[in-house]
N, C-alpha and C positions, 0 to 999 in steps of 0.2 A: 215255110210260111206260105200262105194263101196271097189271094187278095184282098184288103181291108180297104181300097180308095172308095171313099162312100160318092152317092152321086148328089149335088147339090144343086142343081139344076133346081129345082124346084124354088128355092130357097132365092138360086139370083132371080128367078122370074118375080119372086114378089116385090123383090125391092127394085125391077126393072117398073112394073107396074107401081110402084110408089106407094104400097101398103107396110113394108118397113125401111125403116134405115138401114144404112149398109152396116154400121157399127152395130147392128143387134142381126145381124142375118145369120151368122150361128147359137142364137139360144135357144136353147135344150137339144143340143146335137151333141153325140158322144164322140167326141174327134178320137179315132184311129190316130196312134202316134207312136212311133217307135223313136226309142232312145240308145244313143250307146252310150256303156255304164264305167264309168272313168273318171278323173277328179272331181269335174263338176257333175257327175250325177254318180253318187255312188251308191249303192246297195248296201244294207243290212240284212245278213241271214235269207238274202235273197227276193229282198223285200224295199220297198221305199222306206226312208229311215224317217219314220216320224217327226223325230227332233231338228231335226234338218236335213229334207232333200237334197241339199247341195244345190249351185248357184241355177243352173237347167231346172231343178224343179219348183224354186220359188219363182221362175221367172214365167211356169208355166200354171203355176198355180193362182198369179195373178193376173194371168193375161184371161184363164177361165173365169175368175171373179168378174174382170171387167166385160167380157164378152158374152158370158153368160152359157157357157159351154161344161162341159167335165172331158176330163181324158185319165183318170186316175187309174178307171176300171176297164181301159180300152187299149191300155197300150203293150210295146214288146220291147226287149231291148237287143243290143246285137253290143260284139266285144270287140268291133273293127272288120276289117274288109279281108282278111285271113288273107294265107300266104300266094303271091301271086295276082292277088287283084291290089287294084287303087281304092284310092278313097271316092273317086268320079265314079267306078263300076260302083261303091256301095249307095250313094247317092244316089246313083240312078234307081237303084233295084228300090230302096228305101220309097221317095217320093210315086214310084210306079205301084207299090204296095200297099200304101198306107196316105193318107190323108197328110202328116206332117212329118219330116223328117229334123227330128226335136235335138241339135245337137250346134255347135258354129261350125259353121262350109262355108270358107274362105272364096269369097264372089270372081271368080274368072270369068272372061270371055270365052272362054271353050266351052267351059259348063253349061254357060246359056244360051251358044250354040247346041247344045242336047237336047236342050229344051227344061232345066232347070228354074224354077225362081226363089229368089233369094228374099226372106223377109228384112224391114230394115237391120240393118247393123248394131251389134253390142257387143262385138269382141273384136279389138284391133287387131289382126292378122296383119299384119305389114308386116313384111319381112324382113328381118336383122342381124346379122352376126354376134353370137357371144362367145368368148375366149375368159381365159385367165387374165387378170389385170395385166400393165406391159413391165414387164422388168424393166429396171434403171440402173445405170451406173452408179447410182447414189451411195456413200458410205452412210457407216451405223452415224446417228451423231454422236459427237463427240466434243470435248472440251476447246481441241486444237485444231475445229476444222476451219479457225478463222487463219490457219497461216497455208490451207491451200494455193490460195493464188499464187503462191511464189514458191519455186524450189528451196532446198537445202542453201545452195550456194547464193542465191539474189538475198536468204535473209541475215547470213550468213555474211556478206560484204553491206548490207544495211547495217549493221550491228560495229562491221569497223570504220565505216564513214562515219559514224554518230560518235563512237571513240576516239578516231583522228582526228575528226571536227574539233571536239573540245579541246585536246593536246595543242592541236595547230592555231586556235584563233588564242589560248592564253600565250602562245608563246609569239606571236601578232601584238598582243597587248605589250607584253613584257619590254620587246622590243624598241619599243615607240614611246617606252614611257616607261624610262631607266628609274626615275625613283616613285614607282608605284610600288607601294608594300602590297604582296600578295600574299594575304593568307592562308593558312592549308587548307580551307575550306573554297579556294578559288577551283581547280579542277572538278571537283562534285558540283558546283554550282553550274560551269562550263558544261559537265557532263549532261545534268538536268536540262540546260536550258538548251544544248543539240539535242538532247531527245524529245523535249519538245516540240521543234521545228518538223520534225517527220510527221506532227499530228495537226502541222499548219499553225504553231503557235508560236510568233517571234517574241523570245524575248531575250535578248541577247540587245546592250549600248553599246556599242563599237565608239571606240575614240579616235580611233586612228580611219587614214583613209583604205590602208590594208587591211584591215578589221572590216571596215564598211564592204571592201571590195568582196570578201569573203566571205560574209554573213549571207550578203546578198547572193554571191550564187550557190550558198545550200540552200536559201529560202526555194529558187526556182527547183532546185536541183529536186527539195520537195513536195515541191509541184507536181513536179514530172512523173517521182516514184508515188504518190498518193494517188495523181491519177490514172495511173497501169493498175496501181493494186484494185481500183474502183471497178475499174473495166474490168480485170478477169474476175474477180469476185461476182461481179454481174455473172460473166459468162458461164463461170463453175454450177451456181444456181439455176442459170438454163440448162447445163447437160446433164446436171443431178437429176433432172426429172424428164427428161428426154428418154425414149422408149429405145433399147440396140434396135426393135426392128419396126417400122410403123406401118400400121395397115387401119384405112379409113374406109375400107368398102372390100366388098368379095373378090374383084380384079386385085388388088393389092393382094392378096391372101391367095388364090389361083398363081401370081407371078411368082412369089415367094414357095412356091411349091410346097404350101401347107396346105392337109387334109382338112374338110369339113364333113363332119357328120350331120346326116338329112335324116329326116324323117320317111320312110320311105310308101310312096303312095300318098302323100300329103298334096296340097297346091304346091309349097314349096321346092317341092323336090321336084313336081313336075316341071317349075321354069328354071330351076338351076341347070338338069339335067340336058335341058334341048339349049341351051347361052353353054356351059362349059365342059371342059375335058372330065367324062369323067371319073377318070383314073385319079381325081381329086376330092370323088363326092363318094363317101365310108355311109352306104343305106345301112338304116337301123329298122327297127318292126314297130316300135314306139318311138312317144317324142324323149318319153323316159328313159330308153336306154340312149336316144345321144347324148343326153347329159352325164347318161353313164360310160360313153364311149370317152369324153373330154377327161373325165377324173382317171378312167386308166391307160389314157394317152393312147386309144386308139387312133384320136383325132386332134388337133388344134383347137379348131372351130366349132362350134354347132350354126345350124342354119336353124332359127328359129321366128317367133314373134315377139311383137310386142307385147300385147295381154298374156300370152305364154309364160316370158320373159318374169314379167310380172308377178306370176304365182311360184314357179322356180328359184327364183332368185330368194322370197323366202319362205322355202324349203330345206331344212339344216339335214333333209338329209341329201339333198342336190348340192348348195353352195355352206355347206356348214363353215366352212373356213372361210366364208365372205372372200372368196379371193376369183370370184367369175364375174363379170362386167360386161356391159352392153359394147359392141365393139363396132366404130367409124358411124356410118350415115345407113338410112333408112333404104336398105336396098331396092324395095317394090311396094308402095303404099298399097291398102287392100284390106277390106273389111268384112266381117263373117257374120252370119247369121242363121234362122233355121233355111231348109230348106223343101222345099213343095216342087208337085209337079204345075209346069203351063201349060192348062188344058181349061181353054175358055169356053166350048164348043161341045164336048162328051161327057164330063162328070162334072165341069165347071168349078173343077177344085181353082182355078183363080178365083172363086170369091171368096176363098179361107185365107187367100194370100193380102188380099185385098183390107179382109177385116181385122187379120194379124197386124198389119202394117200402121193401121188408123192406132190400135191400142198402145203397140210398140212403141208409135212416134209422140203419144202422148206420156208413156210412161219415162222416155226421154227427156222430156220439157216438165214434169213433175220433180224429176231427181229420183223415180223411184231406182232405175236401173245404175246409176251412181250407188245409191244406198244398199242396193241387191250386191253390189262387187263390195266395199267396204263390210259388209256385214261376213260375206266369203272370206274377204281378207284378214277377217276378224278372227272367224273360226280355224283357220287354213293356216294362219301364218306359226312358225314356230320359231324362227330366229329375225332380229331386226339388224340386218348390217349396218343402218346408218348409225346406231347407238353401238357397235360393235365398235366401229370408226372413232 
């Protein structure tokens, strides 16, 4: 490639001397743009795809409507920063070449120590961890998971308190109250009405004061065993769904001595790299293959983003088995957009920055670029995990 940075000097002079607005300072100018060609801007047969550009090209095609510019017939594309270089070395080369470099470049402070600038934001680059959902101790369910809380032997000695209960308080009765005719139907009654007391329901007349004496302390007695069973039944349900190993952020995942796959040459990988060891950080060439690294346990983790996340997630051929999930907290907030060179003084490409920024911000506060990712997600999506769930 050449050079394609056009000069527009000309152009800020007029709207310095106040014969146009700044929002019309590129009409009829053929913006120089280079693209790299990848989910959101894919090709056909080598070509822009009619039917849908993909989400880069509608976003580009109506920032020209509203500016009043064309790049359709002006632009290049590139396939990534090839082996050895970053994505900063292709950014830079890009905004030094061309007028716009038409793609998301996640906004660092080092970049625009280069001299970089970043049009507003419309792809949340924040940085995140995504893993496999967390395994749990939970059993399948089942018919009998209500007798968890209690061993073999606690229900096991529940079962002969509630049959000695009844034995012992008719033979209490019998006692105390020599001509009480008791019929065969007295011990099933007794038996019933001990086993109701375990579910807190007295219904047992005691006549005698040994009877009273007795009734009364199995009522406490369950008290006592209703409220253990309450308690660990609570607790069973908290470790049913309790993770063996819990990781809220990248240090948790770093101490745990699990591998994260990075994108390598990305923002990301650049601030992992210089914060941790990294005989923990598994570089990949795309962001595709870290996802590809996670399903053949190259890695744990992916170090990813949020809008990323976003398109991946549904993707059935990334998470077909809905079993990848965003994983702890928001490592590094950070927001991406295109990117241009800052040069206010020589070819005054900041006023393409300038008048990108006015339309971007208004197509923000319209809802178009909500609408632009929704219509992506439309076309893009192939599996819905929350209706999988």
């Amino acid at each position: 490639f050449g050079n394609y940075r056009q000069n527009v000097c000309a152009r800020h002079e007029q709207y310095y001397n106040g014969e146009i607005e700044m929002r019309d300072a590129l009409t009829g100018l053929d913006l120089n743009v280079v693209v790299e060609v990848g989910r959101l801007f894919p090709l056909k047969d080598g070509a822009i795809d009619e039917s849908y550009p993909g989400f880069i090209g509608v976003l580009l095609d109506e920032l020209a409507k509203r500016a009043n510019f064309s790049w359709r017939d002006s632009f290049a594309v590139t396939y990534g920063p090839g082996e050895g270089r970053t994505y900063t070395d292709l950014f830079l080369w890009g905004t030094n070449a061309f007028d716009l470099y038409a793609d998301w470049m996640t906004r660092t402070i080092e970049r625009l120590k280069l001299g970089l600038g970043f049009t507003e934001g419309f792809y949340d680059a924040s940085f995140i961890l995504v893993g496999k959902k967390p395994e749990s101790v939970a059993q399948k369910a089942s018919l009998f998971n209500w007798l968890e809380p209690f061993d073999s032997k606690v229900w096991w000695s529940i079962l002969a308190t509630i049959v000695g209960s009844a034995i012992f308080y008719a033979i209490l009765e019998i006692l105390n109250h020599q001509d009480h005719k008791h019929d065969k139907l007295s011990f099933v009654k007794n038996l019933f009405f001990s086993s109701l007391i375990f579910s807190q329901h007295f219904m047992f007349m005691p006549k005698s004061h040994a009877a009273r004496i007795f009734s009364g302390s199995m009522a406490f007695w369950s008290l006592i065993t209703v409220s253990t069973y309450t308690a660990n039944l609570a607790s069973f349900f908290v470790v049913q769904h309790t993770p063996l190993i819990q990781i809220n952020s990248i240090d948790d995942a770093i101490q745990a001595k699990m591998l994260i796959c990075v994108w390598e040459g990305s923002a990301a990988a650049e601030f992992v790299s210089k914060k941790y060891d990294p005989d923990f950080l598994v570089g990949k060439n795309s962001e595709e293959a870290t996802f590809e690294g996670i399903a053949n346990g190259e890695c744990d983790f992916v170090l990813s983003s949020v809008t990323s996340w976003e398109q991946f997630e549904k993707d059935k051929g990334v998470n077909g088995d809905c079993d990848l999930t965003w994983i702890g907290r928001v490592i590094k907030f950070a927001d991406a957009g295109f990117a241009i060179k800052n040069d206010a003084g020589v070819l005054c490409t900041t006023l393409i920055h300038n008048v990108l920024n006015i339309h971007l911000m208004e197509m923000h506060a319209d809802g178009f670029i909500e609408a632009a990712w929704l219509e992506y997600f439309r076309k893009n999506q192939d599996i819905d995990c929350n209706a999988v769930a």
